[in-house]
KOLTIDO-104693 format. One record per residue (C-alpha): residue number from 0; z, y, x. Coordinates in steps of 0.1 Angstrom, whole numbers, always signed. Layout:
{pos NUM, w Z, v Y, u X}
...
***
This chain:
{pos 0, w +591, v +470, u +0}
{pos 1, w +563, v +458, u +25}
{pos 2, w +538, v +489, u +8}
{pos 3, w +566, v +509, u +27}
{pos 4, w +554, v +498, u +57}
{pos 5, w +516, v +507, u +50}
{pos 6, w +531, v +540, u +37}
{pos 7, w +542, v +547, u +73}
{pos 8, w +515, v +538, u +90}
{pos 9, w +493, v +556, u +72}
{pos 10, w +512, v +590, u +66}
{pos 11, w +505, v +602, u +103}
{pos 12, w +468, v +592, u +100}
{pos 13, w +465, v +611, u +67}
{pos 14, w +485, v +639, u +79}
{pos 15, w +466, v +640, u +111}
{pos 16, w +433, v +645, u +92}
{pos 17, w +449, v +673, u +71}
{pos 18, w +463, v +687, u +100}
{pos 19, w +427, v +690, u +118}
{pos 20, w +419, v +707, u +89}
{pos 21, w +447, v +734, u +83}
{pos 22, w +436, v +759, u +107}
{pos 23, w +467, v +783, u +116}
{pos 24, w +490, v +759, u +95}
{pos 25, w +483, v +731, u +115}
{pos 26, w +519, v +727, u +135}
{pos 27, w +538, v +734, u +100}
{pos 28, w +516, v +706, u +87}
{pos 29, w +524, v +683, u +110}
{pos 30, w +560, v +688, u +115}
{pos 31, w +558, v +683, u +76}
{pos 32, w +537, v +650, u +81}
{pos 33, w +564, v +636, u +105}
{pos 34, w +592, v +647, u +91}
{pos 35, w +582, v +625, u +59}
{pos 36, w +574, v +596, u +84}
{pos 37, w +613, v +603, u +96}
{pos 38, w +626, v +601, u +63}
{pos 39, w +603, v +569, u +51}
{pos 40, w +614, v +552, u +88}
{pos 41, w +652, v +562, u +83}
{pos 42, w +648, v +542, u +43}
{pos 43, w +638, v +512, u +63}
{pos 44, w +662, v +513, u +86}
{pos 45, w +686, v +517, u +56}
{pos 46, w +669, v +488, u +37}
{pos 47, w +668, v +466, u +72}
{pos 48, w +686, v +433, u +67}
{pos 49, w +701, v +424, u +110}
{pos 50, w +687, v +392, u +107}
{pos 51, w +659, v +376, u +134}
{pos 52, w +634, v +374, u +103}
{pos 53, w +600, v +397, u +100}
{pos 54, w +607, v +423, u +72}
{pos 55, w +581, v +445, u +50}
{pos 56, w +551, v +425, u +62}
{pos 57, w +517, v +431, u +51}
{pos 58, w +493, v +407, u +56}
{pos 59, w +456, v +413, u +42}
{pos 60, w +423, v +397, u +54}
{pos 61, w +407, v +420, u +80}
{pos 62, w +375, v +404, u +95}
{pos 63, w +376, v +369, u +79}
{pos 64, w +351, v +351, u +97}
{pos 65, w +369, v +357, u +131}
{pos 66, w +404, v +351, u +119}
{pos 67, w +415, v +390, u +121}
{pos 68, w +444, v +398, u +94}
{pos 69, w +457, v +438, u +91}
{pos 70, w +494, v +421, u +103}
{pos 71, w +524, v +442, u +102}
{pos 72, w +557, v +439, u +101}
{pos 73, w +592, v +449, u +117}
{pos 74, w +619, v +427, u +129}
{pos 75, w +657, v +443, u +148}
{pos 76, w +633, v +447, u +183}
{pos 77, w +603, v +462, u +162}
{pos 78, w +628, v +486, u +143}
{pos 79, w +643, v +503, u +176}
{pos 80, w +606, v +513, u +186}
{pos 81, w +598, v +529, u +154}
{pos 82, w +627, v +541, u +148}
{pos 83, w +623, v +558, u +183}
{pos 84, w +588, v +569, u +180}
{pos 85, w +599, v +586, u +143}
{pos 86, w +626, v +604, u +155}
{pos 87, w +609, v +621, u +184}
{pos 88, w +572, v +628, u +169}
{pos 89, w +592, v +656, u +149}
{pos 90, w +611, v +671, u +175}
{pos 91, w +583, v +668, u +200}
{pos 92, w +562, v +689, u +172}
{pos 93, w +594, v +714, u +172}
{pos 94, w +592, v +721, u +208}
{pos 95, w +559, v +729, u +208}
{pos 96, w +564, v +758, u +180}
{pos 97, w +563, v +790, u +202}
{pos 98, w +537, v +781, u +223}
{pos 99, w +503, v +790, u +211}
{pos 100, w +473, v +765, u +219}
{pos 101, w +437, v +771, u +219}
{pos 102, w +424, v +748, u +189}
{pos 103, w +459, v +739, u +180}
{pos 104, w +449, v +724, u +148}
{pos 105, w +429, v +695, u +167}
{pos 106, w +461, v +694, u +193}
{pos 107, w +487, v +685, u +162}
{pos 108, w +465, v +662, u +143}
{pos 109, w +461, v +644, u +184}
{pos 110, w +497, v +641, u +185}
{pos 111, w +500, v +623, u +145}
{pos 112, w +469, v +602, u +152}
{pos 113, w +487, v +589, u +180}
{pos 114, w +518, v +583, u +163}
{pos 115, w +496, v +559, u +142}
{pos 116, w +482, v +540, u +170}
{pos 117, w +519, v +538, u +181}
{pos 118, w +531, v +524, u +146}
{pos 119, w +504, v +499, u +148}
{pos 120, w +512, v +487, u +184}
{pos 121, w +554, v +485, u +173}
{pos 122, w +546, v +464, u +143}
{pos 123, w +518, v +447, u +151}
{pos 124, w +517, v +407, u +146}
{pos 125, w +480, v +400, u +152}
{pos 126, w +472, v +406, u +187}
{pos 127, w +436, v +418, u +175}
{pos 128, w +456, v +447, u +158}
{pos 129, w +480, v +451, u +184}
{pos 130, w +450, v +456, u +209}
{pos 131, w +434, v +483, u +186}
{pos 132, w +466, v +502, u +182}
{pos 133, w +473, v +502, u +219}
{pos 134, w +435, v +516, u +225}
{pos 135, w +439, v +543, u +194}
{pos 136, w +475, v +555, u +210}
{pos 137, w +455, v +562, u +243}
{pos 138, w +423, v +579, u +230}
{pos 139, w +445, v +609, u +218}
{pos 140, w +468, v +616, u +246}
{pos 141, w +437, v +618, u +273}
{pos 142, w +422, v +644, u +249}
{pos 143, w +456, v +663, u +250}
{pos 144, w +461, v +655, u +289}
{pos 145, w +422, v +668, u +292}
{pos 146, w +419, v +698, u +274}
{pos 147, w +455, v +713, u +276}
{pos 148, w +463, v +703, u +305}
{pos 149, w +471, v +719, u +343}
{pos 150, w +448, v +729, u +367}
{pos 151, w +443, v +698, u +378}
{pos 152, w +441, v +680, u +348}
{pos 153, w +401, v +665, u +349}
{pos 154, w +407, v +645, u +381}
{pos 155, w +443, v +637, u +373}
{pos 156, w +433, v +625, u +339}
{pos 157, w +406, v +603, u +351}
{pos 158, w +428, v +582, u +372}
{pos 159, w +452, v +582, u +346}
{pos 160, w +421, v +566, u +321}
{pos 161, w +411, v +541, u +344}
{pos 162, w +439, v +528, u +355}
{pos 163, w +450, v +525, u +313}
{pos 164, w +420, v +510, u +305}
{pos 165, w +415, v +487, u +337}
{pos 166, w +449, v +471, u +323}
{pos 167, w +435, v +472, u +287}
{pos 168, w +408, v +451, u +297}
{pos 169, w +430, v +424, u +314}
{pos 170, w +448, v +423, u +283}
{pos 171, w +421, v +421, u +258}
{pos 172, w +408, v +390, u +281}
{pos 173, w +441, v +375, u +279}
{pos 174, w +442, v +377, u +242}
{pos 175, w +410, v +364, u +238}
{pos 176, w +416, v +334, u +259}
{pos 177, w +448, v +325, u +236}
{pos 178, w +425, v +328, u +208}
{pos 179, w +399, v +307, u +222}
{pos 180, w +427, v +280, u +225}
{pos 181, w +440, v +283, u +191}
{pos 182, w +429, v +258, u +171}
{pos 183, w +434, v +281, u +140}
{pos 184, w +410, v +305, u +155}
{pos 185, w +433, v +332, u +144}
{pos 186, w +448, v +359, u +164}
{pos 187, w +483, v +353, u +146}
{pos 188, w +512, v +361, u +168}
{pos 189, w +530, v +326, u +158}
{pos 190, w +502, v +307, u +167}
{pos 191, w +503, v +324, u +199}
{pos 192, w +539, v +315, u +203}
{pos 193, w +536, v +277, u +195}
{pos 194, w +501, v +272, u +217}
{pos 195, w +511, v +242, u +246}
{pos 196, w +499, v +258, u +274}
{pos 197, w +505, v +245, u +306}
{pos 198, w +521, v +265, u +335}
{pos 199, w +486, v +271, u +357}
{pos 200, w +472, v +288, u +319}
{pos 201, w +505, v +305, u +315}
{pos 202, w +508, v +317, u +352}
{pos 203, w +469, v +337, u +343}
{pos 204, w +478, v +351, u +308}
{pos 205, w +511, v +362, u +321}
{pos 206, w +492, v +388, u +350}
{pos 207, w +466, v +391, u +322}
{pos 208, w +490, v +409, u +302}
{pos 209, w +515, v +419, u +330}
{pos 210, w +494, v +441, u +344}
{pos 211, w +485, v +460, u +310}
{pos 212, w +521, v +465, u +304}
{pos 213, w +533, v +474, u +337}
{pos 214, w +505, v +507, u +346}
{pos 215, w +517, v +515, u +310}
{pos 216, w +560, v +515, u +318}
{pos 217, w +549, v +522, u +348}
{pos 218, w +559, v +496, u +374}
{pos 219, w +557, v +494, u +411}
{pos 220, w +529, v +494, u +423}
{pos 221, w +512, v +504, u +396}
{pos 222, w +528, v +538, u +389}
{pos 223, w +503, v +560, u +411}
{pos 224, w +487, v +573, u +382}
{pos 225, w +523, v +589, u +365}
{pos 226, w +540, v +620, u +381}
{pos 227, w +506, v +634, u +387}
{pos 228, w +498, v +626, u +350}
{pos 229, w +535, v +641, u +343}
{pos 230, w +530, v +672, u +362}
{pos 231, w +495, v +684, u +352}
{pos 232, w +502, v +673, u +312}
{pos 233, w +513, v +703, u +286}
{pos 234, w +551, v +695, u +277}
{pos 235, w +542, v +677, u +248}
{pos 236, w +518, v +653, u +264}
{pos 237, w +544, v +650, u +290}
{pos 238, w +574, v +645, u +267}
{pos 239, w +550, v +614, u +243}
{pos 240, w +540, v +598, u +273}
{pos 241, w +578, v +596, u +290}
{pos 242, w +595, v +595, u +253}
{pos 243, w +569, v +567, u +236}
{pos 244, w +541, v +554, u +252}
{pos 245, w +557, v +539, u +281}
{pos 246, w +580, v +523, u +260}
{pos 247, w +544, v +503, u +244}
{pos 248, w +546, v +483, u +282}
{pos 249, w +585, v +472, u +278}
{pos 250, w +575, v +466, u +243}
{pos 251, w +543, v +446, u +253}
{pos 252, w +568, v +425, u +276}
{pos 253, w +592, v +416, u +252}
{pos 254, w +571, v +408, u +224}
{pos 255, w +536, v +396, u +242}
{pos 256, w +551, v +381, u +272}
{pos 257, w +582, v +365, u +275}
{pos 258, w +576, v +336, u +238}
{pos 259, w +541, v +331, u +247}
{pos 260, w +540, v +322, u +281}
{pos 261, w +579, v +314, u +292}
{pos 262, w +562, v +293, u +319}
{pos 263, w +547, v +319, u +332}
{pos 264, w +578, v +340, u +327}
{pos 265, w +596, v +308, u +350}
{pos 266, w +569, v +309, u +379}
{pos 267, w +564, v +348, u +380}
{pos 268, w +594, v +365, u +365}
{pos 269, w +612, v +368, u +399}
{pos 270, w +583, v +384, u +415}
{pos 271, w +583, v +414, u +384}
{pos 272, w +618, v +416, u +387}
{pos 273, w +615, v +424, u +426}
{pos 274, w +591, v +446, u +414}
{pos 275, w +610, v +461, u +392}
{pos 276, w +635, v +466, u +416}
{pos 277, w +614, v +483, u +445}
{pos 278, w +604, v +509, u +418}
{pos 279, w +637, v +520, u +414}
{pos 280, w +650, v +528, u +449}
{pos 281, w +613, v +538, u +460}
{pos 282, w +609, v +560, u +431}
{pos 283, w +646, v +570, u +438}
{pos 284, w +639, v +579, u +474}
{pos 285, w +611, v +599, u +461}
{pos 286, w +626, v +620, u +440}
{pos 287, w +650, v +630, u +463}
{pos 288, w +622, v +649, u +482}
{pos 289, w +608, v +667, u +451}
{pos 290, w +607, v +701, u +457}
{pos 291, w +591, v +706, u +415}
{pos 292, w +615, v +697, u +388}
{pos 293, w +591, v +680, u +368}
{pos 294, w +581, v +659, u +394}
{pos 295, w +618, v +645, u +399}
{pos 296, w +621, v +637, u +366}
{pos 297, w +589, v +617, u +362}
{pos 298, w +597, v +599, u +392}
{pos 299, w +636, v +596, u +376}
{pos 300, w +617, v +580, u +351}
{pos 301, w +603, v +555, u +369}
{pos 302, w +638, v +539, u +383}
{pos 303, w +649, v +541, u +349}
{pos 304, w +621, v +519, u +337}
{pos 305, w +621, v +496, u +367}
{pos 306, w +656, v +486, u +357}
{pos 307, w +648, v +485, u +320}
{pos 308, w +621, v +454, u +331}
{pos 309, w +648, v +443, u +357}
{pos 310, w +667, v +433, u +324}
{pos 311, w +638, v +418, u +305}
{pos 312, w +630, v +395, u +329}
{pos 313, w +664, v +388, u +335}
{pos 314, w +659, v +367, u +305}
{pos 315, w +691, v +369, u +291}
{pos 316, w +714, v +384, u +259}
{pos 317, w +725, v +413, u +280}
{pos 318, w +696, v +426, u +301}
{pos 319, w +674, v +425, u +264}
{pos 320, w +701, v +441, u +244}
{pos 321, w +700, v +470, u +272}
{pos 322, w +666, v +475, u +272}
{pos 323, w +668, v +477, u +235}
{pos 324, w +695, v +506, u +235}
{pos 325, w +680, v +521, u +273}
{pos 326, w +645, v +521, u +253}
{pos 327, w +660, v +546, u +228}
{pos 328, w +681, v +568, u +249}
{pos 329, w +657, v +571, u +278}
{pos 330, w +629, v +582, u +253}
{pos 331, w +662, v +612, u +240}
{pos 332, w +669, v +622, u +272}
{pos 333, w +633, v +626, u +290}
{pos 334, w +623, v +642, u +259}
{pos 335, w +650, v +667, u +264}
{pos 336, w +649, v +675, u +302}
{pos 337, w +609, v +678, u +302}
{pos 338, w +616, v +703, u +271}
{pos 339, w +640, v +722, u +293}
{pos 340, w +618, v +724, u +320}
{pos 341, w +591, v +734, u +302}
{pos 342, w +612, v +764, u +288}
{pos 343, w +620, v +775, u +322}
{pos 344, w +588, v +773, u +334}
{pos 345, w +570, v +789, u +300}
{pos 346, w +595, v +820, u +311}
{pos 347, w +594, v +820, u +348}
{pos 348, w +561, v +801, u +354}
{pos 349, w +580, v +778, u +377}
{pos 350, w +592, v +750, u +382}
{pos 351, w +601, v +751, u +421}
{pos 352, w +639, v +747, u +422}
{pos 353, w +642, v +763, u +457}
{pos 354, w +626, v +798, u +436}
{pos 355, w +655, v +793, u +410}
{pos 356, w +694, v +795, u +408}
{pos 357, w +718, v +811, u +387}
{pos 358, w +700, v +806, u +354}
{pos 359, w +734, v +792, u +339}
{pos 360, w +749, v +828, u +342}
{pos 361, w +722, v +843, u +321}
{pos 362, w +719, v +816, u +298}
{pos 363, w +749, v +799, u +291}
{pos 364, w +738, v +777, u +261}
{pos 365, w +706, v +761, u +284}
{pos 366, w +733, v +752, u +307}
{pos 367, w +753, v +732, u +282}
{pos 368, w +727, v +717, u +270}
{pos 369, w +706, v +707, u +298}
{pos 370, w +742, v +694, u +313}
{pos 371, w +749, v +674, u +286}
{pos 372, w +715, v +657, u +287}
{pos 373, w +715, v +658, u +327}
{pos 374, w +748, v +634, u +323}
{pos 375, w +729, v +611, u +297}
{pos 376, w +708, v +604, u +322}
{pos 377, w +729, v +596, u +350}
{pos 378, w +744, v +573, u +325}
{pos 379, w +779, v +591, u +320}
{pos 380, w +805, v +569, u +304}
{pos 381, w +806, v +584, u +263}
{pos 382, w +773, v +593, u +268}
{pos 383, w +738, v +575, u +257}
{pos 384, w +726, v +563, u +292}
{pos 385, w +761, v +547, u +292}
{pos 386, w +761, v +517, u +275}
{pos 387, w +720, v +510, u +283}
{pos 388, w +725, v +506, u +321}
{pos 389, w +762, v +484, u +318}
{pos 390, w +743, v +464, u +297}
{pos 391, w +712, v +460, u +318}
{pos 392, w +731, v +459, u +349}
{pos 393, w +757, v +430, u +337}
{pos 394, w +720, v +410, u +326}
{pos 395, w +707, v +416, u +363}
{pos 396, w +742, v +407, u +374}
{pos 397, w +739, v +373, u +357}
{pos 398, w +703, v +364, u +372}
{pos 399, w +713, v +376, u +406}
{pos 400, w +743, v +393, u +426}
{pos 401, w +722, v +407, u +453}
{pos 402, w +696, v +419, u +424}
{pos 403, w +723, v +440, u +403}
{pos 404, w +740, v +454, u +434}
{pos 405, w +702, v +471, u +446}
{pos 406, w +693, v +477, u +411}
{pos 407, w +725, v +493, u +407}
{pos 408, w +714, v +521, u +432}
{pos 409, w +698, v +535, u +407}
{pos 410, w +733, v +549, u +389}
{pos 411, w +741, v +562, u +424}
{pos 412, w +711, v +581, u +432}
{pos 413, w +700, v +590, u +397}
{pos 414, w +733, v +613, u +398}
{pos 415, w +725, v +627, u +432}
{pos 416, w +695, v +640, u +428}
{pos 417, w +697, v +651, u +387}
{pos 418, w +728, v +667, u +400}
{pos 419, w +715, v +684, u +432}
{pos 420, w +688, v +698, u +407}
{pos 421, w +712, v +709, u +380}
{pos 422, w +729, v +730, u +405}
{pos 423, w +693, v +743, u +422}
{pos 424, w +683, v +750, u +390}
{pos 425, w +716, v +766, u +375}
{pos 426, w +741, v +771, u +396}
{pos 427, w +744, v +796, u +423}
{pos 428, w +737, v +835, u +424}
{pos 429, w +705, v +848, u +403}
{pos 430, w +676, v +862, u +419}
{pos 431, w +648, v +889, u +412}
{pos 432, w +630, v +862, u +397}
{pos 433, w +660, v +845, u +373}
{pos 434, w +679, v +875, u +364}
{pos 435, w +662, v +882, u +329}
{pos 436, w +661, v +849, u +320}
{pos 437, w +665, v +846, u +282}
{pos 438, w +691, v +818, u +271}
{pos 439, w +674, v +795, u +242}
{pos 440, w +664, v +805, u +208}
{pos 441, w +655, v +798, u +173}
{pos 442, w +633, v +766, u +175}
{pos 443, w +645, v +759, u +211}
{pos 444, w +680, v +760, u +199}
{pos 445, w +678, v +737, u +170}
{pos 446, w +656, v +711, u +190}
{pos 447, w +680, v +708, u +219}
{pos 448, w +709, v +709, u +202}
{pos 449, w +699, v +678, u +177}
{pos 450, w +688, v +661, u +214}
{pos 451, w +721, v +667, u +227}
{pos 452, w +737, v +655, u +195}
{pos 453, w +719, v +624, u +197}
{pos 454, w +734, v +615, u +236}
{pos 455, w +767, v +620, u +225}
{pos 456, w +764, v +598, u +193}
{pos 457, w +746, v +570, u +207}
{pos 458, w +772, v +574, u +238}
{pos 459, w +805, v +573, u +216}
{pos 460, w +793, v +547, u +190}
{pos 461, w +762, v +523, u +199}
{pos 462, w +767, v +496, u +174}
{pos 463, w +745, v +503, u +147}
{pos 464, w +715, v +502, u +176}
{pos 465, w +729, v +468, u +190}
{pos 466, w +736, v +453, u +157}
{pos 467, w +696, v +461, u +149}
{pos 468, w +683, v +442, u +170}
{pos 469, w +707, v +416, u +184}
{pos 470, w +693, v +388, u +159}
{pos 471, w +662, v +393, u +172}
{pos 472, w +669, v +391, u +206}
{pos 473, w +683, v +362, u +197}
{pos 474, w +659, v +344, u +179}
{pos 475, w +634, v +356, u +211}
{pos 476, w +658, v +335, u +240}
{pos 477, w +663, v +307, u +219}
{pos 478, w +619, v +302, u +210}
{pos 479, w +619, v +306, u +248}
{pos 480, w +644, v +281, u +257}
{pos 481, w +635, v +255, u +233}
{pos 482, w +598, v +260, u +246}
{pos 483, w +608, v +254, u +278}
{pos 484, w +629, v +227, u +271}
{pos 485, w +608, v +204, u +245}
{pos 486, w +577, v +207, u +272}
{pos 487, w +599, v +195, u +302}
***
């Protein structure tokens, strides 16, 4: 079973080449290439046992000499990222079918060559590997951010790289410190997680690596690089960055950060957690005064991630298993409402709400739809968003009263302003400018209508989700407890 693993890791990257190389076939190619990357996922997800253990690893010497293995495998917190990252390569692909891009051969094999350094970064268990898949996921989207991009795109873009690859570099010096005090000389992510560091090392690595994964969520105040990066990217950029790659920094967090240096977590866990917190009602306030669409949602985004790391560093059953579930139905939703937008704004070349209104009348089936996700996102009892933020909420609850009560704003204003910008957008009387608005189609239909079926699903039965990774998350409390506990 573990050659499944290098199967699909290596399908995107093989289909990414072909791609490059298919000329005018190139987005048939690639939907091809990650709908076999689906179906390969979905047989280990089948094939999964819910225990805490690694499953499907490959392990083969790399670069011997420095203690580098090719590492991989997937355990229940693994599985929710690829399953995530799977699922919405293909639809992404889909939504991307009626537009027509300059050189779109190299823009499809971009999007699967990312998908591989995504894989890589999910499955990871050398932190040399890890670090390589995190830098291949980024080289692709600033060549998709760059070339088919906005207007604004070269400067936007720039900030966007340095801030990335500031944090990379952090990181990369935090894992080569662990290695330099591993007596294996190995970049093994168990080693990692039984070095005896003491709580001045731990309190560096932590920010080492903190940093790298909070620009990459993003987290306050390191999210000045995002809604510009948001607005000026083409929808699909847009909809890999909010759907996938931020979900590589709450990743990074679980698996990097809280078993390798829970003294670290101890001493500076509070302070991201306040962090965490400011983002949402700062970001909150902020969208409020959004006047573009996709603007408001990118800054909707970040109070949705700030509470996801509010849980994490909650350190507890609860806030973990929510950012599992949140990490999957946050990546649906955005996904869906960046699609919608971009629909609307591929029709009427705006996304201004103040210039729209009355859409809904004319298109009756974009209404339903972008409802339906619209109330995933302000976490809707029965649908996806539902069960993500009780759980996370009840974990930030636990830690702190006054925590969960500020945190929870974000429930409260999420649904004002989505709801304020529903009606702008749909509601009301049509103008000169909405009147021939054509109600969705074809490829449009069958995307948003699979994204809307997932909300509901995940909303009205969750288990199978929680029961994938709640071993694991397990396992993860317990290696940090008993760290904890047998150095005290």
């Amino acid at each position: 079973m573990e050659q499944l693993l290098l199967l699909l890791l290596f399908i995107p990257l093989v289909g990414a080449v072909i791609t490059a190389l298919s000329g005018k076939a190139a987005k048939t190619v690639a939907l091809i290439s990650s709908l076999a990357s689906l179906v390969l996922a979905l047989i280990l997800v089948f094939n999964f046992v819910s225990d805490s253990s690694s499953q499907f690893v490959v392990n083969y010497p790399w670069i011997e000499n420095l203690g580098i293995n090719f590492h991989a495998g997937i355990d229940g917190i693994s599985m929710i990222t690829v399953l995530l990252t799977n699922l919405l390569i293909p639809i992404i692909i889909l939504a991307s079918f009626k537009h027509e891009y300059k050189n779109a051969h190299g823009f499809f094999a971009l999007i699967l060559f990312m998908q591989t350094g995504l894989l890589i970064v999910f499955t990871a268990m050398d932190a040399f590997l890890f670090y390589i898949g995190w830098e291949a996921a980024l080289i692709p989207i600033y060549f998709i951010c760059a070339i088919w991009g906005g207007r604004d795109r070269i400067r936007v873009n720039m900030k966007f790289f340095v801030y990335t690859v500031g944090g990379s570099l952090f990181m990369l010096l935090g894992i080569i410190y662990l290695y330099l005090q591993n007596p294996a000389h190995n970049f093994d992510i168990q080693a990692f997680y039984n070095l005896q560091l003491d709580s001045a090392q731990q309190g560096w690595v932590f920010w080492a690596f903190f940093i790298a994964f909070a620009i990459k969520m993003p987290i306050f105040p390191f999210h000045t690089w995002q809604p510009d990066t948001y607005t000026e990217a083409p929808a699909p950029g847009t909809m890999l960055l909010a759907g996938i790659m931020l979900k590589m920094g709450i990743y990074g967090v679980i698996r990097w950060i809280l078993p390798v240096v829970p003294f670290g977590v101890q001493e500076w866990g509070t302070t991201a957690l306040i962090l965490s917190i400011i983002g949402i009602v700062y970001a909150s306030i902020i969208a409020f005064k959004q006047r573009n669409a996709k603007r408001l949602v990118a800054y909707s985004s970040i109070a949705h991630v700030g509470l996801i790391a509010a849980g994490i560093f909650a350190l507890n059953t609860q806030g973990l298993q929510g950012a599992m579930v949140q990490m999957l139905s946050h990546g649906i939703n955005v996904v869906g409402l960046f699609f919608i937008l971009d629909i609307i704004s591929s029709r009427l070349k705006t996304n201004t709400i103040e210039e729209l209104g009355g859409i809904a009348k004319v298109a009756p089936k974009l209404a339903i739809v972008f409802a339906i996700l619209v109330f995933g996102t302000i976490a809707l009892p029965g649908t996806n968003g539902f069960i993500g933020e009780f759980l996370l909420l009840m974990g930030v609850y636990q830690y702190n009263i006054w925590a969960a009560a500020i945190a929870g704003l974000t429930i409260i204003f999420g649904a004002v302003y989505m709801l304020r910008m529903y009606q702008g957008i749909m509601l009301g009387k049509t103008n000169d400018l909405t009147i021939g608005f054509k109600d969705i189609n074809g490829t449009e239909k069958i995307t948003l209508y699979i994204l809307c079926a997932l909300v509901i699903a995940l909303g009205v039965y969750p288990k199978p989700i929680l029961s994938l990774s709640e071993a694991s998350v397990q396992h993860l409390l317990e290696q940090v407890n008993q760290k904890l506990i047998s150095v005290k």
